[in-house]
VOKOLZA-203778 format. One record per residue: x negated, y negated, z negated of N, C-alpha, C, CB in turn; residue number from 1. Coordinates in nm, 2 decimals. Glycine has a CB too. Example, Ala and Ser with C-alpha at 12.3 -4.5 7.8 and 13.67 -1.06 7.14 Angstrom:
2
     n.xx     n.yy     n.zz    ca.xx    ca.yy    ca.zz     c.xx     c.yy     c.zz    cb.xx    cb.yy    cb.zz   resi
    -1.32     0.57    -0.78    -1.23     0.45    -0.78    -1.32     0.33    -0.78    -1.13     0.45    -0.90      1
    -1.28     0.22    -0.71    -1.37     0.11    -0.71    -1.29     0.00    -0.79    -1.41     0.06    -0.57      2
END
This chain:
116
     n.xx     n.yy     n.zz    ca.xx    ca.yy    ca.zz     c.xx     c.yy     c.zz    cb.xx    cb.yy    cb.zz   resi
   -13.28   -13.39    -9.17   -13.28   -13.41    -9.03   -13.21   -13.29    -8.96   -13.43   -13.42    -8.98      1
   -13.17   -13.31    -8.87   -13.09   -13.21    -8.77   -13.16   -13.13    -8.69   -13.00   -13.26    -8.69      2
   -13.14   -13.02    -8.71   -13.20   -12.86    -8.70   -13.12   -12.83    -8.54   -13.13   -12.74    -8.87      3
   -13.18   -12.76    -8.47   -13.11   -12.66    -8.34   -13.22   -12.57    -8.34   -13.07   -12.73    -8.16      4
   -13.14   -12.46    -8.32   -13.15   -12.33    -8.30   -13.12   -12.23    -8.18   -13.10   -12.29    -8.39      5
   -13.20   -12.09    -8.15   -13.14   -12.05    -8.01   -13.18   -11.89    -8.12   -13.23   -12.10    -7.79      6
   -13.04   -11.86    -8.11   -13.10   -11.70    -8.11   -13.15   -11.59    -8.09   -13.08   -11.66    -8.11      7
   -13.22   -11.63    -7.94   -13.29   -11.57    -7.85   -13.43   -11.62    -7.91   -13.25   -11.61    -7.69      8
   -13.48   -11.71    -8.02   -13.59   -11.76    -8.05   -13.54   -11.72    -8.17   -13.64   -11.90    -8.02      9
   -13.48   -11.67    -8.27   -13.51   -11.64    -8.44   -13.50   -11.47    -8.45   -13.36   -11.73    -8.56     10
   -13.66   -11.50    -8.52   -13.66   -11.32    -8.55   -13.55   -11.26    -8.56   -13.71   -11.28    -8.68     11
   -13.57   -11.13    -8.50   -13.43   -11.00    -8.52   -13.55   -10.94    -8.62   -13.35   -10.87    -8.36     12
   -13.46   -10.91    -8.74   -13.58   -10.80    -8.86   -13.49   -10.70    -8.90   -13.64   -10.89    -9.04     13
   -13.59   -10.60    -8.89   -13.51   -10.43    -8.86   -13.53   -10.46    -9.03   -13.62   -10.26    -8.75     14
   -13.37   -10.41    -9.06   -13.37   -10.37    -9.22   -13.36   -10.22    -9.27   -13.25   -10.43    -9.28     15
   -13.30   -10.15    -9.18   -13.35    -9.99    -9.16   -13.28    -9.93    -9.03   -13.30    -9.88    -9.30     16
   -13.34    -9.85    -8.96   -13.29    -9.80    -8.87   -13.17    -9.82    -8.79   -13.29    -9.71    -8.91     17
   -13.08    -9.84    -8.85   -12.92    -9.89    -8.80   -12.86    -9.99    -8.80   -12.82    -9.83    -8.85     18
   -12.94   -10.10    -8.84   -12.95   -10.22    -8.93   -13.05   -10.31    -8.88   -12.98   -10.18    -9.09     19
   -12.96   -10.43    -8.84   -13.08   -10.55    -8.84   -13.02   -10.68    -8.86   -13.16   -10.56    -8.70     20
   -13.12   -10.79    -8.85   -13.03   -10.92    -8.91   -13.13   -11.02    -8.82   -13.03   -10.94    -9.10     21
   -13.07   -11.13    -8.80   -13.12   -11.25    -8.83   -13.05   -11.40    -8.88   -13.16   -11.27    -8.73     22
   -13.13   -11.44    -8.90   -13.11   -11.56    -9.04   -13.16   -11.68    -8.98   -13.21   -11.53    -9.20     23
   -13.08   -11.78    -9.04   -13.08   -11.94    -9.09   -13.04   -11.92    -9.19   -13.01   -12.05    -9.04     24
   -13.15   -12.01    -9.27   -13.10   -12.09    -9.42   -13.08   -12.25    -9.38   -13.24   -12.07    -9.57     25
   -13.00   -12.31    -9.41   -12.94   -12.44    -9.40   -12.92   -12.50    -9.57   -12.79   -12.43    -9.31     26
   -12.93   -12.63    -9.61   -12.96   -12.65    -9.77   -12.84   -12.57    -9.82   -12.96   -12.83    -9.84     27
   -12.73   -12.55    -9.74   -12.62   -12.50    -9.85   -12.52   -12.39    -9.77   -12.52   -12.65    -9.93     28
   -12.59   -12.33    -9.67   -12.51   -12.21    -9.61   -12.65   -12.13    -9.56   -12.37   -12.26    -9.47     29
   -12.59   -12.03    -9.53   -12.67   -11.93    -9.49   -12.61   -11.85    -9.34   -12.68   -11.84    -9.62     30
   -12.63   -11.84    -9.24   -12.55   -11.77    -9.15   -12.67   -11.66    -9.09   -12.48   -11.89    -9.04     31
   -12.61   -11.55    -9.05   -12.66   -11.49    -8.97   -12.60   -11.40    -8.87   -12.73   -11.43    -9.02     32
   -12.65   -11.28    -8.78   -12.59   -11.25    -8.70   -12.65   -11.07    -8.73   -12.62   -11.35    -8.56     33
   -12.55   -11.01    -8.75   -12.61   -10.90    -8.83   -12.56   -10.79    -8.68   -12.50   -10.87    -9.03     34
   -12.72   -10.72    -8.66   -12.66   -10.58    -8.57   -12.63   -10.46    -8.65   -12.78   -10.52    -8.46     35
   -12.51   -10.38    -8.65   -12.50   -10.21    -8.67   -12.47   -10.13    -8.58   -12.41   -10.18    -8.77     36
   -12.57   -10.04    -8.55   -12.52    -9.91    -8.48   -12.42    -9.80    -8.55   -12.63    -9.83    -8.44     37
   -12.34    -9.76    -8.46   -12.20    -9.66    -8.46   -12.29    -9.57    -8.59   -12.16    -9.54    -8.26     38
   -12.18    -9.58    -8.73   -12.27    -9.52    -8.86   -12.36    -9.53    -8.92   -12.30    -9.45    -8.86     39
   -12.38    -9.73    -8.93   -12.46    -9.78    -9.03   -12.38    -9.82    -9.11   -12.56    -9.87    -9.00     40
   -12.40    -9.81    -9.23   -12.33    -9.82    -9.39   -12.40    -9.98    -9.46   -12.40    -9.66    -9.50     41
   -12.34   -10.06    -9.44   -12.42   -10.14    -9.54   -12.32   -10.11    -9.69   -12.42   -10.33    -9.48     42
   -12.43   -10.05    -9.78   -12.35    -9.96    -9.93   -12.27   -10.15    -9.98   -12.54    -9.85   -10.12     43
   -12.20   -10.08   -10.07   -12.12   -10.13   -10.18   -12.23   -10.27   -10.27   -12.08    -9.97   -10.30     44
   -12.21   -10.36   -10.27   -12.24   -10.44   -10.32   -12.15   -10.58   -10.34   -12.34   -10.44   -10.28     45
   -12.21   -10.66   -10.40   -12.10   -10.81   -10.43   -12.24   -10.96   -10.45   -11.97   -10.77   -10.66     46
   -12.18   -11.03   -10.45   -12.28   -11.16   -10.43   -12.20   -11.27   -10.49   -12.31   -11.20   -10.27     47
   -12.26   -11.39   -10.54   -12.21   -11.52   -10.58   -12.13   -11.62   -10.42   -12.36   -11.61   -10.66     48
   -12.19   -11.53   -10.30   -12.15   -11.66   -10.21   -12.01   -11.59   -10.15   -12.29   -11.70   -10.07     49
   -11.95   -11.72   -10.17   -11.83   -11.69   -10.02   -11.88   -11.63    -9.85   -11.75   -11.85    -9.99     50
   -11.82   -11.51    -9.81   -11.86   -11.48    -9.70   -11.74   -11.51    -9.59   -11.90   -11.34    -9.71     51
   -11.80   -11.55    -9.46   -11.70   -11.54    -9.31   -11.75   -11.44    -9.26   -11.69   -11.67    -9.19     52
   -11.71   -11.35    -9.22   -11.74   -11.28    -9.11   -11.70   -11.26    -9.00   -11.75   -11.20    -9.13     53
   -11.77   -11.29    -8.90   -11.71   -11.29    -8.78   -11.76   -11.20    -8.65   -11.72   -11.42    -8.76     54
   -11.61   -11.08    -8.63   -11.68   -10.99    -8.55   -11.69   -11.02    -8.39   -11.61   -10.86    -8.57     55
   -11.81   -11.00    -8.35   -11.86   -11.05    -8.20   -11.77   -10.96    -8.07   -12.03   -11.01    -8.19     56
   -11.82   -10.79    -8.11   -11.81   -10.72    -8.05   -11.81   -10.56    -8.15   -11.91   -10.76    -7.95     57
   -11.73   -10.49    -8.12   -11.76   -10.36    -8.18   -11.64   -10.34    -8.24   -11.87   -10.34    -8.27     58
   -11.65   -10.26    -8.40   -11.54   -10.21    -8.46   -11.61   -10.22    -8.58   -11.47   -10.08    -8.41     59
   -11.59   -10.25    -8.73   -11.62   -10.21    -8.84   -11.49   -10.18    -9.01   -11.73   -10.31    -8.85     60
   -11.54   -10.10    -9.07   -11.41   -10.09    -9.16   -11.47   -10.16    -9.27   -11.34    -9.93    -9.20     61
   -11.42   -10.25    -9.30   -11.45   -10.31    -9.46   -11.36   -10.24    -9.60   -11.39   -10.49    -9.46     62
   -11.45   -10.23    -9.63   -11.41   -10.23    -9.83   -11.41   -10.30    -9.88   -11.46   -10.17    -9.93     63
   -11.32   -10.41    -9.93   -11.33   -10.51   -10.02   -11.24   -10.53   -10.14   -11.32   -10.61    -9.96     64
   -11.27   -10.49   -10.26   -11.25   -10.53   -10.40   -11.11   -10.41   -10.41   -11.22   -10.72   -10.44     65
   -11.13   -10.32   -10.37   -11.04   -10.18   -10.29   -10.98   -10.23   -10.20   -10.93   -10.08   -10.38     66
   -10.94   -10.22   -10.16   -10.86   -10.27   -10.00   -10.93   -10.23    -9.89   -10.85   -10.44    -9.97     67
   -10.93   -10.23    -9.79   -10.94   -10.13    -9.63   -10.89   -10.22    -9.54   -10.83    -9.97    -9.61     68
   -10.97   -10.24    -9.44   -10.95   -10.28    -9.30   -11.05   -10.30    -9.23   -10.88   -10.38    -9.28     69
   -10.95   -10.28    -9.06   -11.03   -10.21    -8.99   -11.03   -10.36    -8.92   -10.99   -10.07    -8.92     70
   -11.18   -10.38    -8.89   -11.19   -10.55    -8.80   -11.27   -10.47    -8.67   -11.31   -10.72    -8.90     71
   -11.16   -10.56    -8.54   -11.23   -10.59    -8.42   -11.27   -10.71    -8.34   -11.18   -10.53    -8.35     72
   -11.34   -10.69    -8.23   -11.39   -10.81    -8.16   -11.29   -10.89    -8.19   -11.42   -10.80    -8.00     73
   -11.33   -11.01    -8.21   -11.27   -11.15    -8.27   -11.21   -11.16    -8.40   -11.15   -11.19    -8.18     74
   -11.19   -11.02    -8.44   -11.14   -11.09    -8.59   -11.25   -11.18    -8.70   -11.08   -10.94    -8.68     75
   -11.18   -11.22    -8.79   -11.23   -11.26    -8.90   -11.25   -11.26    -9.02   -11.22   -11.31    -8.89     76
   -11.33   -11.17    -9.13   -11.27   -11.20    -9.23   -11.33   -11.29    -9.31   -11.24   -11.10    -9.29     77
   -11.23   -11.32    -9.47   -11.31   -11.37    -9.54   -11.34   -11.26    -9.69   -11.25   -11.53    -9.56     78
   -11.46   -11.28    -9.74   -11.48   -11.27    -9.84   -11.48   -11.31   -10.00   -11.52   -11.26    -9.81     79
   -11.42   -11.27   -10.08   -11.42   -11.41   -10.16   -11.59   -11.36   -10.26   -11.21   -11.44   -10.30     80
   -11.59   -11.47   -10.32   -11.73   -11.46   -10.42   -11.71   -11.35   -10.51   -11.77   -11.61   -10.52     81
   -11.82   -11.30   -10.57   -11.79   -11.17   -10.66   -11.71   -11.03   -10.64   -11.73   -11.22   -10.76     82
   -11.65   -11.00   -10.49   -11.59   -10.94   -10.48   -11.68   -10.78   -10.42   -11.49   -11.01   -10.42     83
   -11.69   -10.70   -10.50   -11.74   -10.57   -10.42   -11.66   -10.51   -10.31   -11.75   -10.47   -10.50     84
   -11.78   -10.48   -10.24   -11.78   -10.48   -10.07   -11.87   -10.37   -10.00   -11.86   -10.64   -10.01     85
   -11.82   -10.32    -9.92   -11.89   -10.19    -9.81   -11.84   -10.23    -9.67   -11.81   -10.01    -9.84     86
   -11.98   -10.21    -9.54   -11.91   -10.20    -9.46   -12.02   -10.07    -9.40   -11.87   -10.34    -9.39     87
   -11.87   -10.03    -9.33   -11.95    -9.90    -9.22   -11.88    -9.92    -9.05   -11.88    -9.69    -9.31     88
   -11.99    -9.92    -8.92   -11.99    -9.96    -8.85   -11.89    -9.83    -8.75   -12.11   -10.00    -8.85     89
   -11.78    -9.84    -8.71   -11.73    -9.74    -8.65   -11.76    -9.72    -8.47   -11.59    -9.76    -8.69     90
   -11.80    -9.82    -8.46   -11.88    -9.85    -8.28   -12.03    -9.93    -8.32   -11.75   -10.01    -8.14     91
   -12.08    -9.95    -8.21   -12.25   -10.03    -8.20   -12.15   -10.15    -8.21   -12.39   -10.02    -8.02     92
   -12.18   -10.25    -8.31   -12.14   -10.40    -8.34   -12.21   -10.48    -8.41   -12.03   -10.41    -8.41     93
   -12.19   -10.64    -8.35   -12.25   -10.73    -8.38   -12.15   -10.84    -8.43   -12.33   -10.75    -8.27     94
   -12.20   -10.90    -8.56   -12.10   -10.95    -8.66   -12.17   -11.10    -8.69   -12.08   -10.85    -8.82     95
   -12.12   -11.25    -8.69   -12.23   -11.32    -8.75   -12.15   -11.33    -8.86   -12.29   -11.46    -8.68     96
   -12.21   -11.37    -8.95   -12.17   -11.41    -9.10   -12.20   -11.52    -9.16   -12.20   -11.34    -9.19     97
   -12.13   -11.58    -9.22   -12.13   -11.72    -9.29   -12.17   -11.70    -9.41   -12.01   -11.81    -9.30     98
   -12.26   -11.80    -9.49   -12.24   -11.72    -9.68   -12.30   -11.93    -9.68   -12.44   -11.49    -9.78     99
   -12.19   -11.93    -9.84   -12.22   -12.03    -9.91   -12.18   -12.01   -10.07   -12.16   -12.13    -9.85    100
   -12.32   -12.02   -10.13   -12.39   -12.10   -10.07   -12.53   -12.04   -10.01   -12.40   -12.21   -10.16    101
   -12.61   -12.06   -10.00   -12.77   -11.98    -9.96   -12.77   -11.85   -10.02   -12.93   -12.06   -10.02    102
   -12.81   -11.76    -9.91   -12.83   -11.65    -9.99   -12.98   -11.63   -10.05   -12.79   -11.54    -9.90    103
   -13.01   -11.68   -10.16   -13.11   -11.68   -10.23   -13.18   -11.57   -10.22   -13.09   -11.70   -10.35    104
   -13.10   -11.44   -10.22   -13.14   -11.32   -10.25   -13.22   -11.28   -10.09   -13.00   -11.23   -10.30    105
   -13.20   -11.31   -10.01   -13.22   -11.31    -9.90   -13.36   -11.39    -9.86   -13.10   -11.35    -9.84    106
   -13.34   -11.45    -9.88   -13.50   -11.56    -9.92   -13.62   -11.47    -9.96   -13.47   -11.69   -10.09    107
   -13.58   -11.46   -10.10   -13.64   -11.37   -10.18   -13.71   -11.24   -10.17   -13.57   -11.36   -10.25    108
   -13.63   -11.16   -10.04   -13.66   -11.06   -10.02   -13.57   -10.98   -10.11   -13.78   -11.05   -10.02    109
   -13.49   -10.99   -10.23   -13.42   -10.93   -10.34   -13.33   -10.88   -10.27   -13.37   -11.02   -10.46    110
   -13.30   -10.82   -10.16   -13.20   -10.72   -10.09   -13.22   -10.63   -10.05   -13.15   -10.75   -10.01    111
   -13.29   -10.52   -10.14   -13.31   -10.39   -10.13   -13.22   -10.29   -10.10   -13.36   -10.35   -10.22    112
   -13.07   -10.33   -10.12   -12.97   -10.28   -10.10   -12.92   -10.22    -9.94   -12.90   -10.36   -10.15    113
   -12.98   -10.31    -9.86   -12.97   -10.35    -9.70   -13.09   -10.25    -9.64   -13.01   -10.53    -9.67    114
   -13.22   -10.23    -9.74   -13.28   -10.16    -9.66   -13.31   -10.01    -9.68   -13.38   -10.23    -9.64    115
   -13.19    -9.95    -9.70   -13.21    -9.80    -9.72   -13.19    -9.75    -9.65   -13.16    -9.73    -9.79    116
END
């Protein structure tokens, strides 16, 4: 059945200090809308899902699979599956992100990586 949503009604969950998120799980994507303040790090890690990211507002530099770039309001990137990844927030920014398929790990709570 068909789902609506307001973001102003789905938990914001503090993942540490500089860092927060909120989430939909949908059967076969996952989206959320991730906050970082100016010098939050989300560290180096890699995943099975394809990521979109899409920047709202702010500035952040990506690391992906070595490669560098600097995304602002409106850009987009993509992620491919399995690729290791860093981002560090160079302004207060707000990013939503696509992942397919579900981020399981996320479900699970298995994303300890996020909350340091």
């Amino acid at each position: 059945a068909m789902q609506r949503y307001q973001w102003d009604s789905v938990e914001k969950e503090p993942l540490n200090p500089m860092l927060a998120r909120q989430v939909i799980h949908g059967e076969r994507i996952t989206v959320a809308r991730i906050y970082l303040s100016k010098g939050a790090l989300v560290p180096e890690h890699a995943h099975a899902n394809e990521q979109i990211s899409m920047l709202e507002r702010g500035k952040l530099r990506f690391h992906i699979a070595g490669q560098e770039l600097i995304a602002e309001a409106g850009d987009v990137v993509q992620i491919p599956p399995h690729a290791p990844h860093w981002v560090e927030a160079i302004e207060d920014s707000l990013a939503t992100d696509i992942f397919s398929p579900v981020r399981e790990d996320w479900r699970s709570g298995d994303d300890a990586y996020l909350r340091k």
